[in-house]
N, C-alpha and C positions, 0 to 999 in steps of 0.2 A: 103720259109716261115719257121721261128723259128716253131720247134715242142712244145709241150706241155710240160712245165716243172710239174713233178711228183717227192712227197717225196721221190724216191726211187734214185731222178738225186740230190737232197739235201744230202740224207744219204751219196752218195758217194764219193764228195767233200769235207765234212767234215767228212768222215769217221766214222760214226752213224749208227747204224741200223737205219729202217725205222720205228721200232716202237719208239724209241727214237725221231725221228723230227715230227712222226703226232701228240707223246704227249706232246712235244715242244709245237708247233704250236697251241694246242689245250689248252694249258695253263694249262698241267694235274701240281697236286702240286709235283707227285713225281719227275718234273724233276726241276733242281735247277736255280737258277734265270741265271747265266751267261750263260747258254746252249740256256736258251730261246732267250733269248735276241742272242748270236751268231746264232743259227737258223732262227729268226727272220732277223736278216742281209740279211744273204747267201739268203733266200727267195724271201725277196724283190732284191736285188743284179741280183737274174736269173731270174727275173719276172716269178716269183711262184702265180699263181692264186687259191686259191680254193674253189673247184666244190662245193658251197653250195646249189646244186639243189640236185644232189646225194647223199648228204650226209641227207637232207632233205627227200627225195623219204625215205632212210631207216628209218626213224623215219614215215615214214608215214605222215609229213606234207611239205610243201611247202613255207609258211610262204606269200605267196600271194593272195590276193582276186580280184577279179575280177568284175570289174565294166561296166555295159551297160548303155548307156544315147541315147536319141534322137540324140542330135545333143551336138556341142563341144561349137561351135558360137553363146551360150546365157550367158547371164550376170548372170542368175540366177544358170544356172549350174554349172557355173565355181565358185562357191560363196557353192554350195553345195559338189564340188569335191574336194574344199580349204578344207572344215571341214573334208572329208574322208583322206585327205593326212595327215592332221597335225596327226589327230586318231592314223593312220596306220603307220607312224612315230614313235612317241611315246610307240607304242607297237613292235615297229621293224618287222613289216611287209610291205609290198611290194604292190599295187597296178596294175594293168593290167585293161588299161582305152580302151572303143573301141567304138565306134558310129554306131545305127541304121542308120541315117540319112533317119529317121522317117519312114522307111520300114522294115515290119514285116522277109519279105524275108533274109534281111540284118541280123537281129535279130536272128533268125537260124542261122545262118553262125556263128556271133559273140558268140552264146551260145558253140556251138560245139568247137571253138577253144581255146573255156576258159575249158571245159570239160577237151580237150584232152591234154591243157596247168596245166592239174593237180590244177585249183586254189582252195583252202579250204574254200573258200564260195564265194558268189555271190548277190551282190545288182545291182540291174536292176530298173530305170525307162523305161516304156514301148511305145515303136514306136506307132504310130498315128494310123495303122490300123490292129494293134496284138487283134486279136478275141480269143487266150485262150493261156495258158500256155503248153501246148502239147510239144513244141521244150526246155523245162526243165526239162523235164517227167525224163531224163540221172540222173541230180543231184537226182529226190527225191527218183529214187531209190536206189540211193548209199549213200542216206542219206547225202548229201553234202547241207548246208545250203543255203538257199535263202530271200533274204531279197526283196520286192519291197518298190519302195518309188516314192513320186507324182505324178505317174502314174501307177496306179496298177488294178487290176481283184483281185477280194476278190475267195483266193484258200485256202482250208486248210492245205497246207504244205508249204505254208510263213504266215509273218508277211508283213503290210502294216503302211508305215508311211504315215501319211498326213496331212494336216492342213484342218480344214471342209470348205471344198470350196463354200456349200452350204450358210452355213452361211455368207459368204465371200463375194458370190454372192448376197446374200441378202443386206450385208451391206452397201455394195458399192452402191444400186441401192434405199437403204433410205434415202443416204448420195442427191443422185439426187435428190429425193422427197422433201426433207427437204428443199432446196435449191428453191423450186420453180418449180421443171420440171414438166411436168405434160406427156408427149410424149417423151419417153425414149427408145432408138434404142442401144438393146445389140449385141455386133458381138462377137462372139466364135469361138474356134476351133474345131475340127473333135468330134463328142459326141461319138464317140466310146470310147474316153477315159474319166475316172471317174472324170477329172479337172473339162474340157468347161460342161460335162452334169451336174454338179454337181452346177455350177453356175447361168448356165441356169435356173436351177431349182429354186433357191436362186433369182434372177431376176422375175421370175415366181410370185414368190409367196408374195416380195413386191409390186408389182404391185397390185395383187386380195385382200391386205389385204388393200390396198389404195383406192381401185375401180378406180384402171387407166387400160385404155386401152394397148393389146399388138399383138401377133400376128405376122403371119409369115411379114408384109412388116415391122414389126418393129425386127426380127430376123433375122442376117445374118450370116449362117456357112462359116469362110472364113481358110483361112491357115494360118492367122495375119501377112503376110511379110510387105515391106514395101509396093508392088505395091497392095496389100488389102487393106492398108490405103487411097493411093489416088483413087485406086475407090470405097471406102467408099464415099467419096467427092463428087464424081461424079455420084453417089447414091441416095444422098442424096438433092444433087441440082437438080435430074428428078422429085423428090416425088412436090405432090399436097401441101400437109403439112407437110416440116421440121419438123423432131427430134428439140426437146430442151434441150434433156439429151443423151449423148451417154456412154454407160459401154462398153470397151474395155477390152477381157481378155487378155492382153497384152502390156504394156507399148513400145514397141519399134511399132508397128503397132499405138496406140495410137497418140505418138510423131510424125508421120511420118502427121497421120492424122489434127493435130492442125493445124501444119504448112500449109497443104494445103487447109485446112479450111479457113487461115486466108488470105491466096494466092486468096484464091475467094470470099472474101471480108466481112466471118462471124467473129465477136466477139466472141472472147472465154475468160471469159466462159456468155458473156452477150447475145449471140445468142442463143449458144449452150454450155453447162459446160459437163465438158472432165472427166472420172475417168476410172485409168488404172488399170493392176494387174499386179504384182509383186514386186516393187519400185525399179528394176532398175538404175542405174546411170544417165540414160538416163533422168527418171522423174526429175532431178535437174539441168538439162544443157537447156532443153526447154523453152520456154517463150509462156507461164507462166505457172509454174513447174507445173508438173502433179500430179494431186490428184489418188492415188493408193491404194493399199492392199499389206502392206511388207509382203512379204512368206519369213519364216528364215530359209537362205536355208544352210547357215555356221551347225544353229544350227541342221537342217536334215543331210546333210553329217555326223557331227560329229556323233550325236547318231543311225545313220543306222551303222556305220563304229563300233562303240566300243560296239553295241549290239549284232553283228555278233562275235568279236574279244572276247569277254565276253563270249558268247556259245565256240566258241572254245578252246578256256583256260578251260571251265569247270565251268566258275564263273556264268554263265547264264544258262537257259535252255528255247527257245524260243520257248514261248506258239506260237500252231497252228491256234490257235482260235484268239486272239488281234488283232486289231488296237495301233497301237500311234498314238494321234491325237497333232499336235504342234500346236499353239499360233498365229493368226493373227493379224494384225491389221490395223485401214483404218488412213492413212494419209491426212491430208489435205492439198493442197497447190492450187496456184491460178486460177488451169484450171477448179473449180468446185465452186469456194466459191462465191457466190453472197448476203449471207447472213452475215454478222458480229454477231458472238455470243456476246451474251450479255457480257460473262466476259470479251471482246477485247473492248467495250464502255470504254469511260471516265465517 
């Protein structure tokens, strides 16, 4: 195995001190442009690599931040990790992505190697069943920044992005109302996290402001995969009295469930009208497209990413106390609409 080529196997060959090729290499002005450029050869030539971790560690930064997510295998993630990449691009930083795979245990583990991986801040959405921040206690007291976002515990030594889920959940389930439901079946995920409880709530509380009926047989905590979707179905066909509205917090569980809804012989959305969350891609490949809640999650990556990058420059200073709250909105499309708005009339 080739050893490590070092400025010092550079200076040699061309006959330079070594402070002459690291201020070469470094683009210092006092060295004159054909030196550079000849150093610049010979380096690349012996495959000259350099150590910008090292040379980072003396400066005391790293130039990487370090990202925790549930899982990799969502649409919506990958849509918020887009916006962290482009961020961290553009400010010539470095990214270090790693997966709970929605266990706290994992979570630990991932925080610690991001620790000990030196990253100079930390945006974390949080695993399905993380009860506190304890395994970051390392960052806050070294003063190493934390950001959470769509899945957070309200700490006062981060910041929380989110989009009001509450409302989200609301809206989505007046969208049902409006529509004609009257018997509206929400399925959520784990209420340990701020999302599903936060929707629940939001569901909650159209109902009581409607005087519809709710209630744990019309409540179901699931994990939202696909096999939750079809026994949704099969749920749903034991009950006395069919749902006629379903709120899915989940479009990929949602999709799974149309389809097998329609496999057992309900109309959608003329039985039953479907509205998911997230707007996934998935909501526009289904038949008939799923009515949702777009979470802008391009626009959360980016601004988790460049409010982190921002304190660390110096250009920000991130209040302990805040929220950022982002911008929702309810889509409509054909697995919910039984009503024609008047302005869609001739």
């Amino acid at each position: 195995m080739q050893k490590e080529i070092t400025i010092y196997d550079i200076a040699k060959q061309l006959e330079l001190s070594p402070a002459t090729v690291s201020r070469a290499l470094n683009d210092h002005p006092a060295i004159n442009q054909n030196t550079k450029t000849l150093v610049a050869n010979k380096a690349m030539e012996m495959g000259y690599r350099s150590n910008m971790f090292a040379s980072n560690l003396r400066r005391q930064r790293t130039k990487t931040i370090g990202v925790i997510v549930p899982r990799l295998d969502s649409a919506f993630m990958s849509t918020v990790l887009s916006g962290m990449e482009k961020v961290a691009n553009e400010s010539s930083y470095n990214l270090i992505i790693s997966q709970s795979l929605e266990s706290v245990t994992k979570e630990i583990a991932n925080a610690k190697t991001m620790f000990d991986s030196r990253v100079d801040g930390l945006l974390v959405s949080l695993a399905s069943d993380t009860d506190n921040l304890d395994h970051f206690n390392t960052f806050f007291r070294k003063g190493i920044p934390l950001i959470l976002f769509d899945r957070v515990i309200a700490q006062k030594n981060c910041i929380n992005i989110v989009i009001d889920n509450q409302k989200a959940g609301y809206d989505a389930t007046i969208h049902l109302i409006n529509q004609g439901c009257k018997r509206i079946l929400h399925v959520t995920g784990s209420l340990k996290r701020n999302v599903y409880a936060d929707r629940l709530r939001g569901y909650k509380l159209a109902l009581l402001e409607h005087g519809l009926t709710g209630g744990a047989e019309l409540e179901r905590s699931t994990n939202l995969t696909r096999q939750d979707g079809l026994d949704l179905v099969n749920y749903i066909k034991s009950m006395a009295i069919p749902p006629d509205g379903l709120f899915i917090a989940s479009d990929f569980c949602a999709a799974t469930c149309i389809t097998a809804l329609k496999q057992s012989g309900f109309s959608v959305p003329t039985d039953i009208a479907v509205v998911g969350f997230n707007d996934d891609p998935v909501s526009l490949v289904i038949d008939p497209g799923l009515t949702t809640i777009h979470y802008p999650g391009q626009e959360m990556g980016e601004i988790a990413a460049q409010s982190l990058i921002n304190h660390l420059n110096g250009l920000l200073r991130l209040s302990t106390t805040n929220t950022i709250l982002l911008n929702h909105e309810l889509v409509v499309r054909g697995s919910s609409q039984r009503v024609v708005s008047q302005s869609t009339l001739p």
